[in-house]
C-alpha positions in Angstrom: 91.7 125.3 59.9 88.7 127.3 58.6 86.2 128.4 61.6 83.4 130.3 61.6 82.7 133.5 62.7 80.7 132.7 65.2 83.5 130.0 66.7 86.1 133.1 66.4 83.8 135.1 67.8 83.2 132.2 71.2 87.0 131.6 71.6 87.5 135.7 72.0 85.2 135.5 74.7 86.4 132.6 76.4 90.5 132.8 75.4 91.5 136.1 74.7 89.6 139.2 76.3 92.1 140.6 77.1 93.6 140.4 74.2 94.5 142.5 71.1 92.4 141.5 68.4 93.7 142.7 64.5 91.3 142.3 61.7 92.2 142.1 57.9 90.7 140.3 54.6 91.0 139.7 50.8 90.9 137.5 48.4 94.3 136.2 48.5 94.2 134.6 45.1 97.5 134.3 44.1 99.4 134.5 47.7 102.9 136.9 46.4 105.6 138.9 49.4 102.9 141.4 49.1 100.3 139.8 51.0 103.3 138.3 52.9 104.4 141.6 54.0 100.9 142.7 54.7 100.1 139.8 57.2 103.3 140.5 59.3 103.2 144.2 59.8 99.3 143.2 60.9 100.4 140.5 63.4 102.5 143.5 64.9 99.6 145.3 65.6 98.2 142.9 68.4 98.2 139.4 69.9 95.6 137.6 67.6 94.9 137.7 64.0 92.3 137.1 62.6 91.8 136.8 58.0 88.6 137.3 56.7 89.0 134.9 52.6 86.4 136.2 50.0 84.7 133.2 49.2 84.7 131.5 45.5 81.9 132.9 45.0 82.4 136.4 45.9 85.0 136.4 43.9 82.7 135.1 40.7 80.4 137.4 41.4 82.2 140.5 42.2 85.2 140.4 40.0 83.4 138.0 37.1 86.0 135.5 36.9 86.8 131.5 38.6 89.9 131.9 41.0 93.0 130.4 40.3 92.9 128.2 43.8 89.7 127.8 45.5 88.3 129.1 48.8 89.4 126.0 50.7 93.2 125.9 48.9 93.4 130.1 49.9 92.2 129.3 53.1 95.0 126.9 53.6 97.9 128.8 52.8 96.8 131.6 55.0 96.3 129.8 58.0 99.7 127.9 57.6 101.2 131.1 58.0 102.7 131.7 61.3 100.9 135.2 61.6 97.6 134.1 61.5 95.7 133.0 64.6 92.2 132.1 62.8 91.0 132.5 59.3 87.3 132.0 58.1 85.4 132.3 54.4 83.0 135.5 53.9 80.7 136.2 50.6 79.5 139.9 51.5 80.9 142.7 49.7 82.2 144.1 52.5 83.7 143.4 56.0 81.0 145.6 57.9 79.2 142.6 59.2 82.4 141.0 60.1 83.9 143.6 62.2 80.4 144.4 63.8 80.8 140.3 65.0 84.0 140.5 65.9 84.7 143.4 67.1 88.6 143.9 67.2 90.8 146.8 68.2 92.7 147.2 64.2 91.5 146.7 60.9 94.3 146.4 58.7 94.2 147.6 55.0 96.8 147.8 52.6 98.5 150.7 51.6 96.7 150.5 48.5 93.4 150.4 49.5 92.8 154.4 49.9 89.0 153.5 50.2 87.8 151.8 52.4 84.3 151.0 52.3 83.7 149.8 56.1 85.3 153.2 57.4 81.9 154.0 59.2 81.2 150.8 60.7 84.3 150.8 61.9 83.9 154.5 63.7 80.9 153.6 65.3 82.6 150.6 66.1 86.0 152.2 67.9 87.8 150.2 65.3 91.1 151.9 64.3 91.9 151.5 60.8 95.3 150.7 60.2 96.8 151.2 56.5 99.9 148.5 56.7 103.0 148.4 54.3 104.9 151.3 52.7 104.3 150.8 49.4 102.5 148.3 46.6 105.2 145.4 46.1 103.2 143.3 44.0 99.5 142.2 42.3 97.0 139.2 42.2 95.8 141.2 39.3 99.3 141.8 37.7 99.9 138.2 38.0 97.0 137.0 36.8 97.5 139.5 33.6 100.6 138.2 32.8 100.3 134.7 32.7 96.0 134.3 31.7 95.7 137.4 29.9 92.3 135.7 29.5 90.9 136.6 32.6 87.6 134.4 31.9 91.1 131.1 31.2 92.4 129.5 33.9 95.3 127.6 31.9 98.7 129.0 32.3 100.7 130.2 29.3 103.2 128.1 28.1 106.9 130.2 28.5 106.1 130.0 32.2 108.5 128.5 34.7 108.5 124.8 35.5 110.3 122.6 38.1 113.2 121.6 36.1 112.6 124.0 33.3 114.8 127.6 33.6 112.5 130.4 33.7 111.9 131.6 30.0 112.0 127.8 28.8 109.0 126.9 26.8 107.1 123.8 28.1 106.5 122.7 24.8 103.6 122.1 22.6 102.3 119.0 24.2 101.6 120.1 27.7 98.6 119.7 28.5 98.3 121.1 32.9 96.2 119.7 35.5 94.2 121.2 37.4 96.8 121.5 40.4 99.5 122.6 38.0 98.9 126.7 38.4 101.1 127.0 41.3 104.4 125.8 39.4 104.3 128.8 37.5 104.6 132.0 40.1 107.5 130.3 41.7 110.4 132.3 40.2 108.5 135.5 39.7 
């Protein structure tokens, strides 16, 4: 389910103020172990997790491209995930606003993320910021390059894997994907 910040920020109050709150985002485009791995060492950091999803249109706007799965399809997977307590949809650039709402004990960044742009907010806040996994495993980006090295195309390439097909085994010149076809083709990476 997909609240709101304000409803996360009600159910804190009234549930869990006692609680250890973690805080984490991203786009989550094309979910891999990575993000996987990411989630479940920020889980161990407290009682309730929260996932801020850049919205569609963040993602648009800031990185100038249509994601592969939309906000409501990201949003989804996430908060299937055992992990995660609550999950809402932002569109600012940063999280600043987000943490000021909510307020929790960790923000969790990846390993990668050696900037990180709400590192004030979260001083003035008392927010400990947590950098989580030990090393880059894998990339939304990567992904993305290697199967629409057309970052503006959304259709996948055609040697891609296919249930049924072995991995390397063209899909031939007639295929023609629909629009909820993307995901067949990370499963064997």
């Amino acid at each position: 389910m997909i609240y709101s910040i304000a409803q996360i920020k009600a159910t804190l109050a009234e549930q869990h103020s006692s609680k250890t709150i973690v805080c984490t985002c991203g786009c989550f485009e094309i979910f891999h172990v990575g993000h996987l791995e990411c989630l479940e060492k920020a889980k161990e950091l407290g009682d309730i997790l929260i996932v801020g999803i850049n919205s569609d249109k963040y993602i648009e706007e800031r990185k100038n491209r249509k994601p592969i799965f939309n906000e409501n399809e990201r949003c989804e997977i996430i908060a299937s995930l055992r992990h995660v307590d609550y999950v809402f949809l932002f569109d600012d650039p940063t999280f600043d606003n987000c943490l000021t709402e909510l307020r929790p004990n960790y923000f969790a960044k990846g390993v990668d993320r050696t900037e990180v742009l709400e590192q004030k907010t979260a001083a003035k806040l008392g927010i400990e910021i947590v950098h989580i996994g030990e090393k880059k495993r894998a990339s939304a980006t990567d992904l993305r390059k290697h199967f629409l090295p057309n970052k503006h195309d959304t259709t996948p390439q055609k040697n891609c894997s296919q249930p049924g097909k072995r991995k390397g085994q063209s899909l031939g010149r007639g295929f023609k994907p629909s629009p909820n076809t993307a995901h067949i083709f990370f499963e064997n990476i």
